[in-house]
Biopython code that builds the backbone (N, CA, C, O; Angstrom):
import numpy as np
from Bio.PDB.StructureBuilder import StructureBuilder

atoms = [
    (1, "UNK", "N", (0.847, -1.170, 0.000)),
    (1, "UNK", "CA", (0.000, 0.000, 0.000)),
    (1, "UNK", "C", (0.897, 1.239, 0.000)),
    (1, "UNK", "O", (1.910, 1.252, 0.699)),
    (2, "UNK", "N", (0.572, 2.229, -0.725)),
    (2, "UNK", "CA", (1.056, 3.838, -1.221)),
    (2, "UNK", "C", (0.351, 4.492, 0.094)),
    (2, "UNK", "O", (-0.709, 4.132, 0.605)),
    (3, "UNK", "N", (1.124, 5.438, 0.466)),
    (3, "UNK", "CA", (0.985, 6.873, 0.975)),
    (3, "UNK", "C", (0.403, 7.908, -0.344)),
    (3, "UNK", "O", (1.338, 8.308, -1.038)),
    (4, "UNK", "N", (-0.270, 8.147, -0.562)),
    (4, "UNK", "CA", (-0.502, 9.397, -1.717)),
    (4, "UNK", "C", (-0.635, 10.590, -1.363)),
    (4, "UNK", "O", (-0.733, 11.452, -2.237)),
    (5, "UNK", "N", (-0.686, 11.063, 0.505)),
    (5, "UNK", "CA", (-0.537, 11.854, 0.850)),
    (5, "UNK", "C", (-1.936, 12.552, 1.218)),
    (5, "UNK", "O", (-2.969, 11.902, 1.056)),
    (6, "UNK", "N", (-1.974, 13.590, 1.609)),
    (6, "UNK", "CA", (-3.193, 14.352, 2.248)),
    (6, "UNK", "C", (-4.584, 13.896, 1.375)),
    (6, "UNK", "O", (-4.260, 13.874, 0.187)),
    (7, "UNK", "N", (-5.686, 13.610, 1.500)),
    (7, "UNK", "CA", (-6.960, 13.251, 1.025)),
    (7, "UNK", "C", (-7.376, 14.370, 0.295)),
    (7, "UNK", "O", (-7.975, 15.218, 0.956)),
    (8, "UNK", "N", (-7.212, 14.595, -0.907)),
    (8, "UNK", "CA", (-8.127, 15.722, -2.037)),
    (8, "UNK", "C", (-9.491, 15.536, -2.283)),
    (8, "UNK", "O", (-10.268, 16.490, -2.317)),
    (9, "UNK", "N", (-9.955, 13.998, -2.515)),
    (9, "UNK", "CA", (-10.850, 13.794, -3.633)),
    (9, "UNK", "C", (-11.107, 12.508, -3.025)),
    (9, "UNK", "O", (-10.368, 11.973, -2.199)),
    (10, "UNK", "N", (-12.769, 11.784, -3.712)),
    (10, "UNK", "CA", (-12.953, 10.640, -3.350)),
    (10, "UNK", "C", (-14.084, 10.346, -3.759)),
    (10, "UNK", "O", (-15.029, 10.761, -3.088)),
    (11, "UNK", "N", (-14.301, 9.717, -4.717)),
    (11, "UNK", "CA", (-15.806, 9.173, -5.736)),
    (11, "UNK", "C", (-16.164, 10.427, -6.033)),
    (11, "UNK", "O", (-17.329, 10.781, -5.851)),
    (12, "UNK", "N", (-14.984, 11.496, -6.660)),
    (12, "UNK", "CA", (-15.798, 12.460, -6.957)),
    (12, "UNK", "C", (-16.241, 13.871, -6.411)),
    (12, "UNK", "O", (-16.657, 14.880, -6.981)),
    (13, "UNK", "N", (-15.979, 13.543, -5.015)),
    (13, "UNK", "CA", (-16.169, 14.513, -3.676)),
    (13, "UNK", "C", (-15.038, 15.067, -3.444)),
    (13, "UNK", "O", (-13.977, 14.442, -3.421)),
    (14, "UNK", "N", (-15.172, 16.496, -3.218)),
    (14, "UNK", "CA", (-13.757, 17.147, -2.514)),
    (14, "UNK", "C", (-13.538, 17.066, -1.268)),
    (14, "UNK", "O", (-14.487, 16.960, -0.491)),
    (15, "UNK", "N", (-12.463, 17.094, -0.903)),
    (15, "UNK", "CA", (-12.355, 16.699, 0.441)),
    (15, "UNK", "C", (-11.794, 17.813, 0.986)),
    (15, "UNK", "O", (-11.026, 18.121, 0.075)),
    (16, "UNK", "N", (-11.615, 18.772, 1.980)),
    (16, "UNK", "CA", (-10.495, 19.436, 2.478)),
    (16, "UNK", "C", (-10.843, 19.290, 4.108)),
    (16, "UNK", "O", (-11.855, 19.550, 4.758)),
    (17, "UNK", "N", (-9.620, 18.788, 4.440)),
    (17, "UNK", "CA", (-9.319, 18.924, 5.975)),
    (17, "UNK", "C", (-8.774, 20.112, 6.797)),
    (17, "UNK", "O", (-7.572, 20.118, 6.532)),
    (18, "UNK", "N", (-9.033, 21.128, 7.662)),
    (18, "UNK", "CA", (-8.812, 21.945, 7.957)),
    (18, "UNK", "C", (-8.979, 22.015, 9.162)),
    (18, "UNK", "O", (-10.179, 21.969, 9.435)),
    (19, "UNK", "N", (-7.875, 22.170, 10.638)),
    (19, "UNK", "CA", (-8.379, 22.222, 11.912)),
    (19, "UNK", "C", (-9.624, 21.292, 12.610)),
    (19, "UNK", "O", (-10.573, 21.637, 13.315)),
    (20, "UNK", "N", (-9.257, 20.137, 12.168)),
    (20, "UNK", "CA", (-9.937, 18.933, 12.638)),
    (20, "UNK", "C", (-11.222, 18.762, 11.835)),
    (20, "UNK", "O", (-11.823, 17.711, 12.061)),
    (21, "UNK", "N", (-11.785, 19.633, 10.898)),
    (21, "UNK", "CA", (-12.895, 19.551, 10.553)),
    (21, "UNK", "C", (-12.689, 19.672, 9.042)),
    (21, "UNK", "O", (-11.742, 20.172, 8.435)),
    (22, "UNK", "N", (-14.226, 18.875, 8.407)),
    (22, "UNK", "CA", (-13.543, 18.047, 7.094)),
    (22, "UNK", "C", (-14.607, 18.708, 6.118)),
    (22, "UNK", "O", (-15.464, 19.098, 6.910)),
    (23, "UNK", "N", (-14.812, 18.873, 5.507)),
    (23, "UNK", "CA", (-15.773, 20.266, 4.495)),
    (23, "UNK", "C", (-15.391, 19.071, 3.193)),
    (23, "UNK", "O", (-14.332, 18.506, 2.919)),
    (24, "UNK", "N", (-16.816, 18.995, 2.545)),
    (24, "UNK", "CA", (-16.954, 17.801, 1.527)),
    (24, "UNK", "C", (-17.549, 18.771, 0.217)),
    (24, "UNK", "O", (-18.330, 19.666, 0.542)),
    (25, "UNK", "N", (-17.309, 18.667, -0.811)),
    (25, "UNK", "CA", (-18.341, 19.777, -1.663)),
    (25, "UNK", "C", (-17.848, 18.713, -3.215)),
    (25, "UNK", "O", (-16.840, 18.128, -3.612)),
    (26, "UNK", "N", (-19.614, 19.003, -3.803)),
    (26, "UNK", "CA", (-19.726, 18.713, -5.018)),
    (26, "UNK", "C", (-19.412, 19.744, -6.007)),
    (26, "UNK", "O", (-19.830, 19.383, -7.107)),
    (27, "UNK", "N", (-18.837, 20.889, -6.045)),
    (27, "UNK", "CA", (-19.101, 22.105, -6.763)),
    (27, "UNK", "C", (-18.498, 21.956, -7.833)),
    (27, "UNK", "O", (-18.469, 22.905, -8.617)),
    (28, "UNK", "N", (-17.621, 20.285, -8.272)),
    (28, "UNK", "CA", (-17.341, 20.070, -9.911)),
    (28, "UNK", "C", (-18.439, 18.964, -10.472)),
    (28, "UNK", "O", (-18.576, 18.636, -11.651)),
    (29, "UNK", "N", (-18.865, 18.683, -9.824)),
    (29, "UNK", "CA", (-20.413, 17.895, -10.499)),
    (29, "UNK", "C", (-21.083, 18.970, -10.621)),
    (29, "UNK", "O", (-21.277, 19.220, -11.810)),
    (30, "UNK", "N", (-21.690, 20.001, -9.666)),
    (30, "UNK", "CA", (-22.616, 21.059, -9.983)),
    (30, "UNK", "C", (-21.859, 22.243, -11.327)),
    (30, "UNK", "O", (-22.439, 23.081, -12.018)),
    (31, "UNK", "N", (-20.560, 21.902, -11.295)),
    (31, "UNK", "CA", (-20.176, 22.794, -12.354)),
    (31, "UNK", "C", (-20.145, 21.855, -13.954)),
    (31, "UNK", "O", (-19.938, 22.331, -15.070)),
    (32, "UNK", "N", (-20.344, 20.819, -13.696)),
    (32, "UNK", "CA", (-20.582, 19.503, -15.227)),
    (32, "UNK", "C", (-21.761, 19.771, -14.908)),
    (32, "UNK", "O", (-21.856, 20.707, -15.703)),
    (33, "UNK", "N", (-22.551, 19.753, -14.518)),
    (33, "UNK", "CA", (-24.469, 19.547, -14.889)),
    (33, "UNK", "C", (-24.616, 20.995, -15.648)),
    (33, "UNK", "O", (-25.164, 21.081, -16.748)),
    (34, "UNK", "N", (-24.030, 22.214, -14.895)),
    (34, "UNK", "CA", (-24.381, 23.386, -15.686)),
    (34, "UNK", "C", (-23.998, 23.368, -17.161)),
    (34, "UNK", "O", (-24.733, 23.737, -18.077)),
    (35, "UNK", "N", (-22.960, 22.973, -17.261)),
    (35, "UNK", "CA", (-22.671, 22.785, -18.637)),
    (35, "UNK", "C", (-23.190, 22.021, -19.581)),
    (35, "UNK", "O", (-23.351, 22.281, -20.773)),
    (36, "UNK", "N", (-23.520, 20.774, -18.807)),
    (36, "UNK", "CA", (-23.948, 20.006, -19.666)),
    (36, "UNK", "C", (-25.984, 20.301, -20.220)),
    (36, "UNK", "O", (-26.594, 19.675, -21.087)),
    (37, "UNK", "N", (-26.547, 21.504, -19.270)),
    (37, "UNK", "CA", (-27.775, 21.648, -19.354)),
    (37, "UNK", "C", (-27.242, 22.903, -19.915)),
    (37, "UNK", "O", (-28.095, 23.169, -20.762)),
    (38, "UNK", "N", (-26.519, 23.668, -19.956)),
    (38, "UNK", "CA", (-26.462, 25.344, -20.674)),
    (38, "UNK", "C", (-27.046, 26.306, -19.835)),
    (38, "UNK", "O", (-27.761, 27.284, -20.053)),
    (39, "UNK", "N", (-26.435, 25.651, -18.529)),
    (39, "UNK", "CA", (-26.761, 26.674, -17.674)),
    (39, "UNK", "C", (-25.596, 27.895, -17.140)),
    (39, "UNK", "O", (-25.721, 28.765, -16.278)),
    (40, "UNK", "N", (-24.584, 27.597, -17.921)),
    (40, "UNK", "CA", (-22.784, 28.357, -16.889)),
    (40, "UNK", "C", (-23.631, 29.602, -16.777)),
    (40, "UNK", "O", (-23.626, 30.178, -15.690)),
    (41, "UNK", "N", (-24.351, 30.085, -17.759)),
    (41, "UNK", "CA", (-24.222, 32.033, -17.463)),
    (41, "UNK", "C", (-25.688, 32.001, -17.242)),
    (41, "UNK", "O", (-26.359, 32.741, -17.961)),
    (42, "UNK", "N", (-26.278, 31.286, -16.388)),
    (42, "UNK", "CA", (-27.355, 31.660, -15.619)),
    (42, "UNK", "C", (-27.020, 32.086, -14.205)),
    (42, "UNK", "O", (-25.912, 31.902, -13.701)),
    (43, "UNK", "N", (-28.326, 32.828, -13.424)),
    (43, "UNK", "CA", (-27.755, 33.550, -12.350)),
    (43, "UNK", "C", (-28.880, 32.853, -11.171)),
    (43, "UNK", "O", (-29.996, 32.398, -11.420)),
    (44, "UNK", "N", (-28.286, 32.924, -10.012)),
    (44, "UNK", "CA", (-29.257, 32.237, -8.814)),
    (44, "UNK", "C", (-30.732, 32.962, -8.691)),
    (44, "UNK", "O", (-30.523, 33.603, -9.721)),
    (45, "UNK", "N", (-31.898, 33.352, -8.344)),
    (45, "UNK", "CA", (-32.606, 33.719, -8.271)),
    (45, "UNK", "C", (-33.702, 33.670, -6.948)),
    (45, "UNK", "O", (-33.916, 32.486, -6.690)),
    (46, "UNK", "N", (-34.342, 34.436, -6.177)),
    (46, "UNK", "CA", (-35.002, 34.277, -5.025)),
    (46, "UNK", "C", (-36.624, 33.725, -6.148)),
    (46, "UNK", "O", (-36.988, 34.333, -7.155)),
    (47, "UNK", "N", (-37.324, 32.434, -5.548)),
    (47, "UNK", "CA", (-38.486, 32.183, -5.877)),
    (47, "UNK", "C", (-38.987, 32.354, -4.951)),
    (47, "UNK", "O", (-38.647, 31.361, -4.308)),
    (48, "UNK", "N", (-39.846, 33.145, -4.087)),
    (48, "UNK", "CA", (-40.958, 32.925, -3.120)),
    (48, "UNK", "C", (-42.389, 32.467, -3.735)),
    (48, "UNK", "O", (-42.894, 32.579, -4.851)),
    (49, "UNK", "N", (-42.923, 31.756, -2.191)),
    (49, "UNK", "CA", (-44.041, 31.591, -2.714)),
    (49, "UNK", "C", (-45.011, 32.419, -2.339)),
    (49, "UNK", "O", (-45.149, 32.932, -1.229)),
    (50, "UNK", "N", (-45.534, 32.516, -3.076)),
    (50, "UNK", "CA", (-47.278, 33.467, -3.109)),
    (50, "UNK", "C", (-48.046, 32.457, -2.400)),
    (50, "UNK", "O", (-48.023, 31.246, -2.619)),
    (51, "UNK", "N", (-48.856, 33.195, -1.362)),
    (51, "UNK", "CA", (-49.655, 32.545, -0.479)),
    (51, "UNK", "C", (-51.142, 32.754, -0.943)),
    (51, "UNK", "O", (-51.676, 33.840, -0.717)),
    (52, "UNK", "N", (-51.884, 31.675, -1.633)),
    (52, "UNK", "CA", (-53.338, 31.356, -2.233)),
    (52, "UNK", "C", (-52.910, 31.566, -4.181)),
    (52, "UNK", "O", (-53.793, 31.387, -5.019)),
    (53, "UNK", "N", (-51.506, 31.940, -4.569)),
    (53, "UNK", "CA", (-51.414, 31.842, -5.624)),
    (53, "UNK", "C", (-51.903, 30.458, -6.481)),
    (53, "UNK", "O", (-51.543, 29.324, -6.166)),
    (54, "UNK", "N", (-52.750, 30.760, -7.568)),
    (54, "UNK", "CA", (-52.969, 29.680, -8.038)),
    (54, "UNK", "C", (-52.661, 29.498, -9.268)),
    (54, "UNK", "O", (-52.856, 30.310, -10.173)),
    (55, "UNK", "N", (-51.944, 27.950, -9.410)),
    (55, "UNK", "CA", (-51.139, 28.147, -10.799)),
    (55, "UNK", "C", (-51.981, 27.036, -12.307)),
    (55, "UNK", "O", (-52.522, 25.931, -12.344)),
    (56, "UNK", "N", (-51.701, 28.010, -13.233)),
    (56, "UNK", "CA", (-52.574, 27.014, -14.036)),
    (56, "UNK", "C", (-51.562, 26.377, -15.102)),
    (56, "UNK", "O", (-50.373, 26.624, -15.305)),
    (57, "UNK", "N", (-52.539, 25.371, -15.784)),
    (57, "UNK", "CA", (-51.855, 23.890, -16.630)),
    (57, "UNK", "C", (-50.892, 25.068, -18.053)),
    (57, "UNK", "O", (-50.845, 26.297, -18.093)),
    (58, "UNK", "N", (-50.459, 24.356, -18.723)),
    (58, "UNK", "CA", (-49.591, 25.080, -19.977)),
    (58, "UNK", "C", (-50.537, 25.209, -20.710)),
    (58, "UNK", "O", (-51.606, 24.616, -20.567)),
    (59, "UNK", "N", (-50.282, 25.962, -21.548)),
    (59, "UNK", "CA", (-50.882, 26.454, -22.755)),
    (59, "UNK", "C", (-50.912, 25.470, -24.100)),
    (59, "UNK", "O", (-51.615, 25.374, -25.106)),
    (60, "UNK", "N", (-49.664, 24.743, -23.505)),
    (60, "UNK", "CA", (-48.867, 23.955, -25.186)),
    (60, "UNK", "C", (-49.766, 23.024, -24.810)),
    (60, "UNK", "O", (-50.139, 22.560, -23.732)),
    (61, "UNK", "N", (-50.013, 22.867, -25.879)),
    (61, "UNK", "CA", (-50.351, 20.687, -26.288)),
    (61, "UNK", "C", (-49.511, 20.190, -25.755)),
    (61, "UNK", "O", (-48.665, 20.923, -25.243)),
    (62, "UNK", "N", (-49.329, 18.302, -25.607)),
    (62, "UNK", "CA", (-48.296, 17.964, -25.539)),
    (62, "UNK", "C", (-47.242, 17.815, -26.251)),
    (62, "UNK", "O", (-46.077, 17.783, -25.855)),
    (63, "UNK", "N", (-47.957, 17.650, -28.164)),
    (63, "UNK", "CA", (-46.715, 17.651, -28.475)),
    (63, "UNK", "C", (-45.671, 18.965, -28.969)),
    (63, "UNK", "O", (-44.655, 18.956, -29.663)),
    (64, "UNK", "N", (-46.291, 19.900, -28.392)),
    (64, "UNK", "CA", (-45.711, 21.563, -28.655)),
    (64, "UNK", "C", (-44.501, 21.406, -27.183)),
    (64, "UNK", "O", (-43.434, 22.021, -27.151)),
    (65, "UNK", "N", (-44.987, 20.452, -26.066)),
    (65, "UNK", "CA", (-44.002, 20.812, -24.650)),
    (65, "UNK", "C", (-43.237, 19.873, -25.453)),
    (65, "UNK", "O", (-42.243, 20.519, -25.782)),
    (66, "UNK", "N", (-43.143, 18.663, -25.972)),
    (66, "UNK", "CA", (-41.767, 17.819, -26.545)),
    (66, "UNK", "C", (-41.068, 18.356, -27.510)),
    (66, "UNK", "O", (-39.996, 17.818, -27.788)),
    (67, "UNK", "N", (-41.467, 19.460, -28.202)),
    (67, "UNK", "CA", (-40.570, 19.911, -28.888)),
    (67, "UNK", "C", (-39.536, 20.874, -28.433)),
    (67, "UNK", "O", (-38.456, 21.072, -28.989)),
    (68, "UNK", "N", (-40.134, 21.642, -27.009)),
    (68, "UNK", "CA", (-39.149, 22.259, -26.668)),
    (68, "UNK", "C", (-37.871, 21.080, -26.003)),
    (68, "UNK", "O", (-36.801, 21.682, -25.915)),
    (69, "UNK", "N", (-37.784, 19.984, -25.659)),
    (69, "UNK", "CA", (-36.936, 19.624, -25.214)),
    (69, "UNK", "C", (-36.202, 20.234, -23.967)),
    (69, "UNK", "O", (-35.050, 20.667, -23.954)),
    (70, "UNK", "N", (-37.307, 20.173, -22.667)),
    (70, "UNK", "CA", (-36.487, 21.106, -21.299)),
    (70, "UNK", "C", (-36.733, 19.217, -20.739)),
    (70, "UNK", "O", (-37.694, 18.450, -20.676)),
    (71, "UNK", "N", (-35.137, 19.134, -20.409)),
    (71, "UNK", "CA", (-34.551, 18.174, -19.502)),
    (71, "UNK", "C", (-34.239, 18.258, -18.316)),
    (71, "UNK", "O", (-33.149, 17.933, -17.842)),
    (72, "UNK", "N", (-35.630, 18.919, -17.446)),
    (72, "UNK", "CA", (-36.053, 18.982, -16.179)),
    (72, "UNK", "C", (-36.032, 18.013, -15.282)),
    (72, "UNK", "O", (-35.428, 18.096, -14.213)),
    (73, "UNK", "N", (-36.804, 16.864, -15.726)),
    (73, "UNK", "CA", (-36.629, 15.633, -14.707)),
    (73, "UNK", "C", (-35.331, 15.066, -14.697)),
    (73, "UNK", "O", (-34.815, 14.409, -13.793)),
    (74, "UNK", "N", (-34.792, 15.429, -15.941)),
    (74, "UNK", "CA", (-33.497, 14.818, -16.190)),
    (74, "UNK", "C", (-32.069, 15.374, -14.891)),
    (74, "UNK", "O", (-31.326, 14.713, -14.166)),
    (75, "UNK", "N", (-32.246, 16.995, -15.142)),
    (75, "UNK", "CA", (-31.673, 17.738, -14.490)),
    (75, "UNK", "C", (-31.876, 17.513, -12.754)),
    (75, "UNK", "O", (-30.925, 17.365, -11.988)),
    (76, "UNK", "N", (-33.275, 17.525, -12.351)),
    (76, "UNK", "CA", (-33.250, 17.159, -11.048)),
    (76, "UNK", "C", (-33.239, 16.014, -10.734)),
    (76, "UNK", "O", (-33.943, 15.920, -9.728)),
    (77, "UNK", "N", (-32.860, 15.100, -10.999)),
    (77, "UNK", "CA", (-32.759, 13.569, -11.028)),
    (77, "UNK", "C", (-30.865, 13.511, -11.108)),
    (77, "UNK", "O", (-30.506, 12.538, -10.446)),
    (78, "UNK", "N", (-30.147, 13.952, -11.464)),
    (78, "UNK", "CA", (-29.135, 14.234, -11.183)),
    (78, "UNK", "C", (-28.395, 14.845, -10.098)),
    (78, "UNK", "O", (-27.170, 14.776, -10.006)),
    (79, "UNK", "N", (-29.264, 15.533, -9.154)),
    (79, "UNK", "CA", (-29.225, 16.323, -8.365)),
    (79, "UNK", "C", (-29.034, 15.132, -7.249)),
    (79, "UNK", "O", (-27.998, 15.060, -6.588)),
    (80, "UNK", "N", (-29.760, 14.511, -7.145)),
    (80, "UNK", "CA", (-29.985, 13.217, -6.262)),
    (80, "UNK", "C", (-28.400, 12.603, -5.825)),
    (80, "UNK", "O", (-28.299, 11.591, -5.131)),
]
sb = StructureBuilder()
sb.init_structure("model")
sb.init_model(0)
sb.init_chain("A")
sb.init_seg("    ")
for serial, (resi, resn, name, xyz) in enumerate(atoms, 1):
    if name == "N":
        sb.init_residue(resn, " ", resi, " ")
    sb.init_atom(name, np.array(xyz, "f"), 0.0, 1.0, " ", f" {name:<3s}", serial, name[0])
structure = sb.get_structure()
């Protein structure tokens, strides 16, 4: 068995150890999903919710929503 030295990385996960305490972050998977959905130059946004807001169905047919091609479930299913 190798020494490889201080722990960077691990399935993917960053690792940094600092004063006994260990800080884990995905922020190069969250930076591949943006890219890979065309999101890099989007910006964070506050959604609140409206209290008794009521929201209605789309406008599109269905096959007008398949043509846009939004890979929503796809995107939050990755998130997981």
């Amino acid at each position: 068995m190798t020494d490889l030295g201080k722990l960077k990385s691990i399935l993917g996960i960053q690792v940094e150890i600092k004063d006994k305490v260990v800080t884990m972050s995905q922020q190069g998977y969250v930076e591949q999903l943006l890219e890979k959905f065309n999101m890099v130059d989007s910006n964070p946004v506050s959604a609140r919710e409206v209290v008794g807001q009521v929201l209605e169905p789309s406008k599109l047919n269905p096959s007008e929503m398949k043509t846009l091609n939004l890979p929503y479930r796809e995107l939050v299913g990755s998130l997981q």
